[in-house]
LUMROMAR-361519 format. One record per atom (N, C-alpha, C): residue number from 1; residue in three letters; atom name; x, y, z. Coordinates in steps of 0.1 Angstrom, whole numbers, plus 5000, padded with zeros to 4 digits. Layout:
N
+-----+---------+-------+------+------+------+
| num | residuo | atomo |    x |    y |    z |
+-----+---------+-------+------+------+------+
| NUM |     ALA |    CA |    X |    Y |    Z |
...
+-----+---------+-------+------+------+------+
This chain:
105
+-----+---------+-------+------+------+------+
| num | residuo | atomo |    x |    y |    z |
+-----+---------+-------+------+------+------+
|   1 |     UNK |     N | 5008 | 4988 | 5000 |
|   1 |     UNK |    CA | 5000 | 5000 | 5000 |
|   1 |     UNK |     C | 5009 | 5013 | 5000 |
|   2 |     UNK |     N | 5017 | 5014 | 5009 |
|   2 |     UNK |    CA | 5027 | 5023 | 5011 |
|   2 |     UNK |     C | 5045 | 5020 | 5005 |
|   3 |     UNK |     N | 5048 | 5008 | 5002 |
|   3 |     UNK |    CA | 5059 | 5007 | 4996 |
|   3 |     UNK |     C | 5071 | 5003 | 5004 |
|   4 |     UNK |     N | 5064 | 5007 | 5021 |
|   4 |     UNK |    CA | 5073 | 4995 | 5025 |
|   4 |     UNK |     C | 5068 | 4995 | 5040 |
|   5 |     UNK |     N | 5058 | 4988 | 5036 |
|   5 |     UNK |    CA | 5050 | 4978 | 5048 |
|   5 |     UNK |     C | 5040 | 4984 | 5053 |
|   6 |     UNK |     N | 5041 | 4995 | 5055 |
|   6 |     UNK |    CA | 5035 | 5000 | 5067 |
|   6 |     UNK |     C | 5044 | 5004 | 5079 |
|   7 |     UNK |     N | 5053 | 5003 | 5081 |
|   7 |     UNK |    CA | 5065 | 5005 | 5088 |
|   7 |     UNK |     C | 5062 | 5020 | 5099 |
|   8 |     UNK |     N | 5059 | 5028 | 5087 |
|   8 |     UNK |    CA | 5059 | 5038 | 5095 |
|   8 |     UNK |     C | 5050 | 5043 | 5103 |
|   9 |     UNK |     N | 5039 | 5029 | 5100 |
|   9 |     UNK |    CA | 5024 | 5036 | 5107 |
|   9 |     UNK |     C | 5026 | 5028 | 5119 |
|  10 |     UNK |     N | 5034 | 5016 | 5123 |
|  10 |     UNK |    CA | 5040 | 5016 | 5136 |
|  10 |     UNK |     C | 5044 | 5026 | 5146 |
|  11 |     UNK |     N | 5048 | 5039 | 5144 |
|  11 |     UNK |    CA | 5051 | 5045 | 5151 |
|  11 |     UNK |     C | 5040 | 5055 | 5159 |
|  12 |     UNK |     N | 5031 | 5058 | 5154 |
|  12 |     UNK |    CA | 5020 | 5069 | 5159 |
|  12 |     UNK |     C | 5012 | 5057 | 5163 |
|  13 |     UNK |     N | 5009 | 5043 | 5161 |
|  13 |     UNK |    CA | 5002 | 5038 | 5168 |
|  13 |     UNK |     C | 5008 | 5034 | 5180 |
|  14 |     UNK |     N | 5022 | 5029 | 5182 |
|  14 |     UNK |    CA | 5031 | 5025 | 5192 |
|  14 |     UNK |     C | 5027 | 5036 | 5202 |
|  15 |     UNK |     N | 5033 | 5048 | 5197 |
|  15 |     UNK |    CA | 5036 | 5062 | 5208 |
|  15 |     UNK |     C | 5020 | 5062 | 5215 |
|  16 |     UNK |     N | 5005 | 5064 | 5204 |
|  16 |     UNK |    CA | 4998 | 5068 | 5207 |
|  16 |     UNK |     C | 4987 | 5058 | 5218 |
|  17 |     UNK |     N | 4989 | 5050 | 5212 |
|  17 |     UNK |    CA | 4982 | 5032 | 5224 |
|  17 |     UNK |     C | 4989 | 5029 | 5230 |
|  18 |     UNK |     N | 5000 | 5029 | 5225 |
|  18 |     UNK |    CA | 5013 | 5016 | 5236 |
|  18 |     UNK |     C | 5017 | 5023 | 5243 |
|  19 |     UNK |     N | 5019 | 5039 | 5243 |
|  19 |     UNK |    CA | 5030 | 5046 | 5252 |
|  19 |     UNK |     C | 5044 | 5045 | 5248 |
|  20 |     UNK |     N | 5047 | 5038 | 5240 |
|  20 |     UNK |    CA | 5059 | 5038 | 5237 |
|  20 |     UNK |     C | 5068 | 5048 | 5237 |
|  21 |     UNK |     N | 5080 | 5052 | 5239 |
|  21 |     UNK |    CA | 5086 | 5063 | 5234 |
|  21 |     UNK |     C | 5091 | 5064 | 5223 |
|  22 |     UNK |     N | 5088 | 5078 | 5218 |
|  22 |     UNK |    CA | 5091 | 5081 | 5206 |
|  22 |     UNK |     C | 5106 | 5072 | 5200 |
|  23 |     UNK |     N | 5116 | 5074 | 5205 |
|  23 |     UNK |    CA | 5129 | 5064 | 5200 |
|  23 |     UNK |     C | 5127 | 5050 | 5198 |
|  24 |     UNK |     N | 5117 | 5044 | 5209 |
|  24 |     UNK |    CA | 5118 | 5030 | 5207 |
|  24 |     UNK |     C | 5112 | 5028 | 5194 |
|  25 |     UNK |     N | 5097 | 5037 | 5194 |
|  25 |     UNK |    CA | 5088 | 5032 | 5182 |
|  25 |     UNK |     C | 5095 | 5034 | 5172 |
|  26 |     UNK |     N | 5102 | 5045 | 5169 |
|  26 |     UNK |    CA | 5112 | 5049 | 5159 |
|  26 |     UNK |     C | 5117 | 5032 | 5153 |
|  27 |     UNK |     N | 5125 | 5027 | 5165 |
|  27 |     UNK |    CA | 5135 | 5019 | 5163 |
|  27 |     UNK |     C | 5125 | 5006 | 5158 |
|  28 |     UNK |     N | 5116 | 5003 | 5167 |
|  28 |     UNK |    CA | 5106 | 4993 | 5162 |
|  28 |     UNK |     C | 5102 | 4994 | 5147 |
|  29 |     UNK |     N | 5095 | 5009 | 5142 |
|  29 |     UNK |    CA | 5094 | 5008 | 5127 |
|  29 |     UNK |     C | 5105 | 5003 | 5119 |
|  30 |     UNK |     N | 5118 | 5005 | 5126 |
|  30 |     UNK |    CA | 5129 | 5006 | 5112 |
|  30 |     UNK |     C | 5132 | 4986 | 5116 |
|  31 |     UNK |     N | 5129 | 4979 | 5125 |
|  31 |     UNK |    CA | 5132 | 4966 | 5120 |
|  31 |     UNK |     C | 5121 | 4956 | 5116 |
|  32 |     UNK |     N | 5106 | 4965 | 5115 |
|  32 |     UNK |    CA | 5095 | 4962 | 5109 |
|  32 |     UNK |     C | 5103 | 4964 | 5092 |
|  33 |     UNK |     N | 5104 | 4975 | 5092 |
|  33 |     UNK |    CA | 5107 | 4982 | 5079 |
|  33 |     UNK |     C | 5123 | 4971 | 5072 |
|  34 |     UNK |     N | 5132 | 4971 | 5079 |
|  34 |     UNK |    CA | 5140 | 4958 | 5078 |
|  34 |     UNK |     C | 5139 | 4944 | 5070 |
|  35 |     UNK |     N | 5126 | 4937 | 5079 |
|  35 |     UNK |    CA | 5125 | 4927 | 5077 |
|  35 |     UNK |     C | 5117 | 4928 | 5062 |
|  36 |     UNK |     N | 5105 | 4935 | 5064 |
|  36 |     UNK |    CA | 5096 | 4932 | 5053 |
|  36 |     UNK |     C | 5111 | 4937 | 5042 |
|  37 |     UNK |     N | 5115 | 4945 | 5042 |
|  37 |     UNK |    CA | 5129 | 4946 | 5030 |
|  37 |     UNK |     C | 5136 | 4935 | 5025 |
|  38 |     UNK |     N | 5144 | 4930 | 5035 |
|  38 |     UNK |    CA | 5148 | 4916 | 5037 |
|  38 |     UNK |     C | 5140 | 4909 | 5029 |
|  39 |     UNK |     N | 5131 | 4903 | 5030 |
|  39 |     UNK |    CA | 5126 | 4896 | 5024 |
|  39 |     UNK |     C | 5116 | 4898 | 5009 |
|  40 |     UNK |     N | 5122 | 4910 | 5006 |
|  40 |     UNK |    CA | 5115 | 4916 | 4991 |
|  40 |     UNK |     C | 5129 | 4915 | 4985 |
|  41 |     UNK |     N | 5138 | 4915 | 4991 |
|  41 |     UNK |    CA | 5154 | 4914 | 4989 |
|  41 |     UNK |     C | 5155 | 4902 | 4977 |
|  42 |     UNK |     N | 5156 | 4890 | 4989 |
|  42 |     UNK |    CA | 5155 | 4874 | 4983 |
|  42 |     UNK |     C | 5142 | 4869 | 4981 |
|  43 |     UNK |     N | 5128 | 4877 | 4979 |
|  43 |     UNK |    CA | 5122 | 4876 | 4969 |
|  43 |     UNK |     C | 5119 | 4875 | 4954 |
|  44 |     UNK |     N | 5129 | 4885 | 4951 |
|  44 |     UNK |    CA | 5130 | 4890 | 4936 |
|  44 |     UNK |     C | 5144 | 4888 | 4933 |
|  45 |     UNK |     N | 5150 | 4874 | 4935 |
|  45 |     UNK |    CA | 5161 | 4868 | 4933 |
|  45 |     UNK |     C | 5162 | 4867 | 4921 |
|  46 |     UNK |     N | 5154 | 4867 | 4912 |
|  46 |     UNK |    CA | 5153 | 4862 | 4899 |
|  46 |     UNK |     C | 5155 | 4874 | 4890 |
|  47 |     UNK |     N | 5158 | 4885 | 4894 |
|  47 |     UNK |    CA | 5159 | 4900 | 4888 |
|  47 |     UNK |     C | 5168 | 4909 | 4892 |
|  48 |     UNK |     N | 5178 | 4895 | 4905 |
|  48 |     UNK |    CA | 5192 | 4908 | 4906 |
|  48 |     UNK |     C | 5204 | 4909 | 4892 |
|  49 |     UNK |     N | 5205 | 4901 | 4884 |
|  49 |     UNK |    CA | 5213 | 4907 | 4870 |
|  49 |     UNK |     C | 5208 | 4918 | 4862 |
|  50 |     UNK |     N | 5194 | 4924 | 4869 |
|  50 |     UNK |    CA | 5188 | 4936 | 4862 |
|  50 |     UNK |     C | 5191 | 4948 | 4871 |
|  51 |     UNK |     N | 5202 | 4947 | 4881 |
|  51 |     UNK |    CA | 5201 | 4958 | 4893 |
|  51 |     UNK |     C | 5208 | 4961 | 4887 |
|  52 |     UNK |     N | 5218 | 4975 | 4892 |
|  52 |     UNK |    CA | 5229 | 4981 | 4886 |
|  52 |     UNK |     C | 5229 | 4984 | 4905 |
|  53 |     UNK |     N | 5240 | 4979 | 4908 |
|  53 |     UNK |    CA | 5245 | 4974 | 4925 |
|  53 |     UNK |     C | 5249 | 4988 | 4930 |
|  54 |     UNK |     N | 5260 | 4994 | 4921 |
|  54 |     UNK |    CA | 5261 | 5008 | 4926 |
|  54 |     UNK |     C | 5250 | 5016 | 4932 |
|  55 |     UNK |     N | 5242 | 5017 | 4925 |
|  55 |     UNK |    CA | 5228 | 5026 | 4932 |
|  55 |     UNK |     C | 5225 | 5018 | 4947 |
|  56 |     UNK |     N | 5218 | 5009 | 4950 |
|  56 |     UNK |    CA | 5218 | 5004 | 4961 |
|  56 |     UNK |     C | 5231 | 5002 | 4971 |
|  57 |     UNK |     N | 5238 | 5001 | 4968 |
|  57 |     UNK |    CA | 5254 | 5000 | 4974 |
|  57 |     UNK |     C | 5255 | 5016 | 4980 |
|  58 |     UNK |     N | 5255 | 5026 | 4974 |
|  58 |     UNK |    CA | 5254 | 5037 | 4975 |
|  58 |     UNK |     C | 5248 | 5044 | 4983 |
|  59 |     UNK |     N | 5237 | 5040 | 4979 |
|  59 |     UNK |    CA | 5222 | 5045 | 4991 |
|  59 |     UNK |     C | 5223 | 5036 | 5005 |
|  60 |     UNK |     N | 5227 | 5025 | 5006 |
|  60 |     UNK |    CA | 5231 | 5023 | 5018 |
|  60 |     UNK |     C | 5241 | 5028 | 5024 |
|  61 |     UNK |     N | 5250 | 5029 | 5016 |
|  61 |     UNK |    CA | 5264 | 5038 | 5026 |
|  61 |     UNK |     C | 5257 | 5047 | 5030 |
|  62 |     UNK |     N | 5253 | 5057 | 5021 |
|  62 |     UNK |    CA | 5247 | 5068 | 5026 |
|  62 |     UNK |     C | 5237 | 5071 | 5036 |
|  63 |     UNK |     N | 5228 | 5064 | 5038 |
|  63 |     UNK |    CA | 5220 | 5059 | 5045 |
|  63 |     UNK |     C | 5222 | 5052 | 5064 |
|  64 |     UNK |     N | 5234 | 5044 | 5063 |
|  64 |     UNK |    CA | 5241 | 5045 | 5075 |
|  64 |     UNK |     C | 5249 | 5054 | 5081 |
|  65 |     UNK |     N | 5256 | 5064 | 5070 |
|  65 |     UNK |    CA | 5260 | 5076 | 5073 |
|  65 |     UNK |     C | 5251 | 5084 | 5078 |
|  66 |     UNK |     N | 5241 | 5088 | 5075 |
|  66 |     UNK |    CA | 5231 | 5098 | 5080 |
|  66 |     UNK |     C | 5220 | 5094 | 5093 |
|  67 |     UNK |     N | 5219 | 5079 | 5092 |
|  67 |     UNK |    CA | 5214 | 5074 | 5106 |
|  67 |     UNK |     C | 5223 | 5078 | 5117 |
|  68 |     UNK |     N | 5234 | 5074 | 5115 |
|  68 |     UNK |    CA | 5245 | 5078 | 5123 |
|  68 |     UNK |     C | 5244 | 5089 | 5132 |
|  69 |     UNK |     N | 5242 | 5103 | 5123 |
|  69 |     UNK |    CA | 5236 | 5113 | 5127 |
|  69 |     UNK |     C | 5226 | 5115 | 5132 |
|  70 |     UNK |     N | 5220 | 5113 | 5124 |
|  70 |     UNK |    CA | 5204 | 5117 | 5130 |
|  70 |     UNK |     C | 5201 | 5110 | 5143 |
|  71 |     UNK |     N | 5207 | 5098 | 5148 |
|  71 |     UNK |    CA | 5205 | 5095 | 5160 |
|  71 |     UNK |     C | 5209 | 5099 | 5171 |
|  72 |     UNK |     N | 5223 | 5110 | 5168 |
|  72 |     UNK |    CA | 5231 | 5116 | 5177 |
|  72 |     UNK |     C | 5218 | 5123 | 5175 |
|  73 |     UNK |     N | 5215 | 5137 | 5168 |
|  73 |     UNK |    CA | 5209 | 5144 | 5168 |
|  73 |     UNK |     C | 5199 | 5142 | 5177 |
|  74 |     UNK |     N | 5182 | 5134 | 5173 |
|  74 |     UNK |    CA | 5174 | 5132 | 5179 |
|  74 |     UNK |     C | 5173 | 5129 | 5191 |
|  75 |     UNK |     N | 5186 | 5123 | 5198 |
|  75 |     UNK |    CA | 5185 | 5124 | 5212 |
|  75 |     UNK |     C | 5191 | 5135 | 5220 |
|  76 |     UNK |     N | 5194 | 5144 | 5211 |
|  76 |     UNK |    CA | 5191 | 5160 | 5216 |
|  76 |     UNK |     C | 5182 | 5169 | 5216 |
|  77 |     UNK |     N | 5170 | 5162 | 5206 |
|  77 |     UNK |    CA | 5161 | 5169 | 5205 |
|  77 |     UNK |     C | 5151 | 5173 | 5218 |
|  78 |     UNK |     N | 5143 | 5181 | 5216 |
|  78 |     UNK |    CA | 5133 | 5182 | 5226 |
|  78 |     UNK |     C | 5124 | 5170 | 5219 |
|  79 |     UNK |     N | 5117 | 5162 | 5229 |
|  79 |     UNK |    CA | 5106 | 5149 | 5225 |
|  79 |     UNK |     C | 5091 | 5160 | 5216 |
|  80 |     UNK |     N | 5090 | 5167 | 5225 |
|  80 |     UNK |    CA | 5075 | 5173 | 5218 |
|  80 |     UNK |     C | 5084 | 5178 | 5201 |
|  81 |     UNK |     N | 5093 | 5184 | 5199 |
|  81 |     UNK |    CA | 5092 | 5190 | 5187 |
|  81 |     UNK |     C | 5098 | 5177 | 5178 |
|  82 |     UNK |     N | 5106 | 5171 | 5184 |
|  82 |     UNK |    CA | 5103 | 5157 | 5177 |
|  82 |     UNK |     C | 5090 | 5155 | 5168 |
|  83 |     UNK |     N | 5082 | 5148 | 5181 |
|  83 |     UNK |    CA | 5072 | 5142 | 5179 |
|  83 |     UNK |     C | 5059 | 5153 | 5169 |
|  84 |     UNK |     N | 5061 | 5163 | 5173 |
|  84 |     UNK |    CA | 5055 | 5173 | 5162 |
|  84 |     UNK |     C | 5058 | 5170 | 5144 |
|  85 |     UNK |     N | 5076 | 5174 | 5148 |
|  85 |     UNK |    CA | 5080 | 5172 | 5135 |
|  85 |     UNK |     C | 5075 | 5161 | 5128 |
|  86 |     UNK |     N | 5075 | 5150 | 5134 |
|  86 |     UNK |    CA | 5070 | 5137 | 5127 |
|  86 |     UNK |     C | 5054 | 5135 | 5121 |
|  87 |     UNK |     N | 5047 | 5145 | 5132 |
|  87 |     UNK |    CA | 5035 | 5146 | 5127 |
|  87 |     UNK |     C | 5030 | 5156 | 5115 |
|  88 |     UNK |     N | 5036 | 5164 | 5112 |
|  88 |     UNK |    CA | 5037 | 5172 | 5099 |
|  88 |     UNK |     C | 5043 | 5159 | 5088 |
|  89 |     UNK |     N | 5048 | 5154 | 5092 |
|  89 |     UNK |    CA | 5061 | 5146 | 5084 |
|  89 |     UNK |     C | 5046 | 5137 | 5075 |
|  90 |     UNK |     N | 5040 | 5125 | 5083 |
|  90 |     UNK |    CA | 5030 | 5121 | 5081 |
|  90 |     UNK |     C | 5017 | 5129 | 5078 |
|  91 |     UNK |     N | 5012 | 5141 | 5081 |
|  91 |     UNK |    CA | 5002 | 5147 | 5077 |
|  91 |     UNK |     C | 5006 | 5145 | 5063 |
|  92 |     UNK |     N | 5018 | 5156 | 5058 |
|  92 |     UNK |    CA | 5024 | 5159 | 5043 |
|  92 |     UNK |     C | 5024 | 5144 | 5035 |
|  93 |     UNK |     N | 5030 | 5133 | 5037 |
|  93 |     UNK |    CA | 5024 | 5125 | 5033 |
|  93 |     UNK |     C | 5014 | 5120 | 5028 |
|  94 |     UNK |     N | 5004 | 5121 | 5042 |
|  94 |     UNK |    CA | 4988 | 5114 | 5031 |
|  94 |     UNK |     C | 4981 | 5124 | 5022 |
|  95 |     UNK |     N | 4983 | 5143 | 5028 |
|  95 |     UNK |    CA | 4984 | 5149 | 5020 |
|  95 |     UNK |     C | 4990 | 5146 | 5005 |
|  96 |     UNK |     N | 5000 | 5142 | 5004 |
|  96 |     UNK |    CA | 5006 | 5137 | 4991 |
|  96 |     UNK |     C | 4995 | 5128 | 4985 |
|  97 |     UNK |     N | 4998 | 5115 | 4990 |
|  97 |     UNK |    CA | 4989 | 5103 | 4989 |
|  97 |     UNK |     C | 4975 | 5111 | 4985 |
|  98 |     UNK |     N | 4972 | 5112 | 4989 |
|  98 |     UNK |    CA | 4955 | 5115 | 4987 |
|  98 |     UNK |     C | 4958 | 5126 | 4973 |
|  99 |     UNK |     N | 4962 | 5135 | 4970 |
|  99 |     UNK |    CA | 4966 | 5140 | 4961 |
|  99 |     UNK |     C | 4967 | 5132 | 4946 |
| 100 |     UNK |     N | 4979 | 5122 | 4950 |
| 100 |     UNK |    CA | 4984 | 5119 | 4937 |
| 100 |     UNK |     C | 4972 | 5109 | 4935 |
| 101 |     UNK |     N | 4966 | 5100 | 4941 |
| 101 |     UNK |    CA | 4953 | 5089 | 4941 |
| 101 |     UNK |     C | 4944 | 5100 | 4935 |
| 102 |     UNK |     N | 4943 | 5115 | 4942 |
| 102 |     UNK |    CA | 4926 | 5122 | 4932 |
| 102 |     UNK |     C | 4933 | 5123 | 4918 |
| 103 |     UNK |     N | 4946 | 5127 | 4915 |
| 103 |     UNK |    CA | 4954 | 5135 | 4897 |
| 103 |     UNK |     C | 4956 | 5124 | 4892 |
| 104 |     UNK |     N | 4956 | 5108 | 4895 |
| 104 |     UNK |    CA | 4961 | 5099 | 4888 |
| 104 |     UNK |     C | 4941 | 5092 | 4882 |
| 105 |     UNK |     N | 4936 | 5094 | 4890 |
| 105 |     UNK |    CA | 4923 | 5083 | 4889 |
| 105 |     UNK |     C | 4909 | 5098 | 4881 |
+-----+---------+-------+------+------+------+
């Protein structure tokens, strides 16, 4: 539906029912988000001679480079502006979503 799992709707339900804290849910989405990868990985085994490895090779480096950060960061953050920021983050999304679903149909 969303392109990779649902992952991230783990987090506003975690924080918002579970109480969770914003970092755990965080961390909870990304090995939701993980696994379901993982296994779209060696799902479509039959189509890695069609990848060009650089691009993915890449975006992971990059990718652990910037977690790196952002997790220093985030645990300097203030929790509410966090938790704000993420909620714009998601509004702007289904704003998106709902968008591209009315211009496309």
């Amino acid at each position: 539906l969303f392109g990779i799992g649902g992952g991230f709707l783990a987090i506003p339900v975690l924080v918002l029912f579970f109480k969770v804290p914003q970092g755990k849910a965080a961390g909870t989405s990304l090995a939701i988000i993980a696994i379901n990868s993982i296994t779209a990985f060696f799902g479509h085994y039959q189509n890695w001679s069609e990848v060009t490895w650089t691009v993915p090779i890449t975006m992971s480096i990059g990718a652990v480079i910037v977690a790196r950060f952002a997790s220093i960061k985030s645990g300097q953050m203030n929790p509410t502006i966090l938790r704000k920021g993420f909620a714009l983050l998601l509004y702007s999304i289904a704003a998106f979503t709902l968008l591209e679903t009315w211009i496309i149909a």
